[in-house]
N, C-alpha and C positions, 0 to 999 in steps of 0.2 A: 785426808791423806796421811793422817797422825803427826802432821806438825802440833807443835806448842808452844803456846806463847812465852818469847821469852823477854819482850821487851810490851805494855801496852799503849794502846794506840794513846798517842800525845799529841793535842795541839802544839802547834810550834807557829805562834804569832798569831794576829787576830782574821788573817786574809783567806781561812778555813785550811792550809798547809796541815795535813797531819804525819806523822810517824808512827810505828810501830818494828816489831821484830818478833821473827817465831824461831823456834829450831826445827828444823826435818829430821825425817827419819834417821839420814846420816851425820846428824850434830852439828848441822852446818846451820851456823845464824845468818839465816835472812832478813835482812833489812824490805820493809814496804813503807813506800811514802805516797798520799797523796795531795796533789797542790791543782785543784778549782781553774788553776791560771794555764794550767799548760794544758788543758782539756782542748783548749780552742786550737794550740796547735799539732792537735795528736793527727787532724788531716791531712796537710801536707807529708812528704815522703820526709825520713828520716833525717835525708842530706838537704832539704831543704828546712828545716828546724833547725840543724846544727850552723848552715848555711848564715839565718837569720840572729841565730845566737850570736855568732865571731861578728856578724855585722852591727849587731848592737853594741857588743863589749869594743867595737874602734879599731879592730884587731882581726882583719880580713885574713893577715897573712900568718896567724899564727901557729904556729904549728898545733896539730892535736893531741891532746894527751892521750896514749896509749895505753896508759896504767891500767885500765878497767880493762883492757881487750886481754891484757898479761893475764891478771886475777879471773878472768873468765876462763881463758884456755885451763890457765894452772886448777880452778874448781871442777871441769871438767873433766879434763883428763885424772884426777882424786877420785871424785864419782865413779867414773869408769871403771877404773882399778879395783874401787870397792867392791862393785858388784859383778867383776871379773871371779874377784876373792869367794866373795858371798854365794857364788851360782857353782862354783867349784866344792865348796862344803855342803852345798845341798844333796838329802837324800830324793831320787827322784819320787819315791811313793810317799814322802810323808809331804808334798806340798814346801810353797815357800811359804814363809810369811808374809803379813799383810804391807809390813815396812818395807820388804824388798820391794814387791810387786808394785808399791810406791813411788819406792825411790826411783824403778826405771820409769815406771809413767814421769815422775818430777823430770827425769836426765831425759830424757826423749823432749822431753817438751822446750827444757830450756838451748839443747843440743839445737834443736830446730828451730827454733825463736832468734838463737844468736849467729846460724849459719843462713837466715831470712835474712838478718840486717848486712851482714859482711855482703851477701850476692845481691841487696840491693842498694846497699849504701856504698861499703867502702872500695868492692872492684871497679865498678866503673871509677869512683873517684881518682884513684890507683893509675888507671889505664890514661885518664886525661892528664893527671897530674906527669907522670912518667912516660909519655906518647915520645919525648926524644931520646929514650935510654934502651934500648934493646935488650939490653942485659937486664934491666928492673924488669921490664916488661915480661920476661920470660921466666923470673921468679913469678908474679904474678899472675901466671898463665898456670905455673904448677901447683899453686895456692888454689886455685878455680879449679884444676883437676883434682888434686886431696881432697877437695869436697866433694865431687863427684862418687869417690870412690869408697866414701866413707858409710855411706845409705846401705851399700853394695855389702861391707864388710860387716855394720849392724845386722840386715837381714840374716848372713850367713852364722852370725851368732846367736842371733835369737830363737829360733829352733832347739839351739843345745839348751839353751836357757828357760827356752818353757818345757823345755822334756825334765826339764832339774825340777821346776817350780809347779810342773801342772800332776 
C-alpha cells in the first residue's frame, strides 16, 4: 500500500514481544507491535480485556486513559483533511495516484476498525457507567448518532472522489 519501513522489526525481550514502524503514504509513522502473550486474549470482546487488564493492575476503578482515543480522532480527522485537499487538486482524466487511492483504503479501514471498538466497547460502557445522568446520557446518545451519520456523509463523498481519481 506503499508504506516503508521506517523503524525494523526489533525484538524487545526474550518472550517473542516484537516492534517495528513504517511510514504511509501520508508520512504518518506507524508504530506495529506484536506480543505471543495477548494472542490468547484477542477472543474475548475488547471491554472485556481492558476489563481484565484494570483487574490485574488492582485498580478496578481507575479511570481510563483517553489519550489514545484524542491521537486517534486528531489522526483522523489530519487524514481526512488530506485527502479532502488531495481529491480537490486532482485532474479527473489523469487518474489519482496509487498513494491516494491508498491512503483512503488505509483511512477507511482504520475509520471503521476505531468506530467498531467505540460501538462496541465504549458506548455501552458509557451508557451503564452514566445510567444516573440524563444529561451524560444524551451527549452520548449524539455521539451514537455522529456515528450514524458519518457512513452517510463518506458515501456522498466518495463519488466526487472517484470521479477525481478514476
Amino acid at each position: 500500500m506503499g508504506a516503508r519501513e521506517y523503524q525494523p522489526i526489533t525484538p524487545r525481550g526474550d518472550e517473542g514481544f516484537i516492534t517495528a514502524a513504517v511510514v504511509d503514504p501520508f508520512e504518518n509513522v506507524l508504530g506495529v507491535m506484536y506480543n505471543p502473550r495477548h494472542l490468547k486474549a484477542l477472543k474475548p470482546s475488547g471491554m472485556a480485556i481492558r476489563q481484565r487488564a484494570r483487574r490485574d493492575l488492582g485498580r478496578p476503578d481507575t479511570p481510563a486513559d483517553v489519550g489514545f482515543m484524542r491521537a486517534m480522532h486528531a489522526a483522523l480527522r489530519r487524514d481526512l483533511s488530506r485527502l479532502r485537499d488531495v481529491a480537490a487538486q486532482l485532474d479527473g482524466s489523469a487518474g489519482a495516484p496509487p498513494t491516494v487511492l491508498a491512503g483512503w483504503d488505509a483511512f477507511r479501514s482504520q475509520l471503521d476498525n476505531h468506530h467498531s471498538a467505540e460501538d462496541d466497547d465504549l458506548w455501552p460502557v458509557l451508557r451503564r457507567e452514566l445510567s444516573t445522568d440524563p444529561s451524560a446520557l444524551a451527549s452520548v446518545d449524539a455521539m451514537v448518532a455522529e456515528h450514524r451519520h458519518i457512513p452517510l456523509a463518506l458515501a456522498g463523498w466518495m463519488p466526487r472522489c472517484a470521479a477525481a481519481v478514476s
